[in-house]
C-alpha positions in Angstrom: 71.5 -57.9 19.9 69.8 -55.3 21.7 66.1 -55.8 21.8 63.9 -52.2 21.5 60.7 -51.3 24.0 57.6 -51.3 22.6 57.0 -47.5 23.9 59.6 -46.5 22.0 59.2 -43.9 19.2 60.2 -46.2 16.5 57.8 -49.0 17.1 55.1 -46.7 18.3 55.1 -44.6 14.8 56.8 -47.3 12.8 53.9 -48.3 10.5 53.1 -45.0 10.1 56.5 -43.8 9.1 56.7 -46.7 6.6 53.3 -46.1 5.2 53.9 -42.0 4.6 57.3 -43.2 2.8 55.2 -45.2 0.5 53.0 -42.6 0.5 49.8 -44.8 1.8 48.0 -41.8 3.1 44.8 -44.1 4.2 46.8 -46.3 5.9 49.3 -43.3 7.3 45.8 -41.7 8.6 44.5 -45.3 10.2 47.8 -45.7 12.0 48.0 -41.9 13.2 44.4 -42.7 14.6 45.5 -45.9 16.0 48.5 -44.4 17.8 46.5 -41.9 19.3 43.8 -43.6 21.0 46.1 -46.3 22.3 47.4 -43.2 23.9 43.6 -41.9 25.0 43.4 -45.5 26.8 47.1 -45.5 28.5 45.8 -42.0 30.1 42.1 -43.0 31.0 43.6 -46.2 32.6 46.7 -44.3 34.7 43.7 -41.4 35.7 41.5 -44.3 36.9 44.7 -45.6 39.0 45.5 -42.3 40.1 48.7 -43.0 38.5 50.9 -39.8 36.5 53.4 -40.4 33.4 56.7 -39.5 34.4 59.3 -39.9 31.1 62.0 -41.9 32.0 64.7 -40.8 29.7 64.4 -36.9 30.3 63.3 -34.2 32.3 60.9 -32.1 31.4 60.3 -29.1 33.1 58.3 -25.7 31.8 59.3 -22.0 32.6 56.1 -19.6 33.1 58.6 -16.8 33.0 59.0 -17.7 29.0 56.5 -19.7 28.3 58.9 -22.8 26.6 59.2 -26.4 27.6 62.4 -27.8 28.0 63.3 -31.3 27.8 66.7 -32.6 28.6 68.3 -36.4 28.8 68.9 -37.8 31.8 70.9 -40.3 31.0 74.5 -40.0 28.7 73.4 -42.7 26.2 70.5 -40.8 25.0 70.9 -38.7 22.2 70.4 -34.8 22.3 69.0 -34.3 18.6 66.5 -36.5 17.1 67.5 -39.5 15.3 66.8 -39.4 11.5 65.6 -42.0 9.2 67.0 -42.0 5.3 
């Protein structure tokens, strides 16, 4: 069995996912919220370390000559479309 990180979309937006499927919009919007400013903190706390997010499953990279963001896998195992739930 492999075991999942906790940063990972899935567990991140989990709840919420499972709440908007049973169409609990109060606790969809509680967990959005939640998700959010757990993100707020993770940033304050890497700015106060002088520390910067680098992904570590793509690159991400941003063209000024066309304005788009591009963001590619580095490694083989990582899918290139999104995964989708039933």
């Amino acid at each position: 069995m492999q075991s999942v990180w906790t940063s990972e979309s899935a567990v991140v937006w989990g709840e919420l996912s499972e709440a908007i499927m049973r169409n609990e919009w109060e606790k969809a919007r509680a967990e959005k919220e939640g998700v959010e400013e757990r993100e707020r903190k993770m940033v304050r706390e890497r700015g106060v370390k002088g520390e910067s997010w680098v992904p570590k499953n793509f690159r991400v990279s941003y063209s000024k000559d066309t304005g788009e963001w591009n963001c590619s896998p580095i490694h083989k195992w990582v899918p290139a479309a999104p995964i989708i739930a039933p």
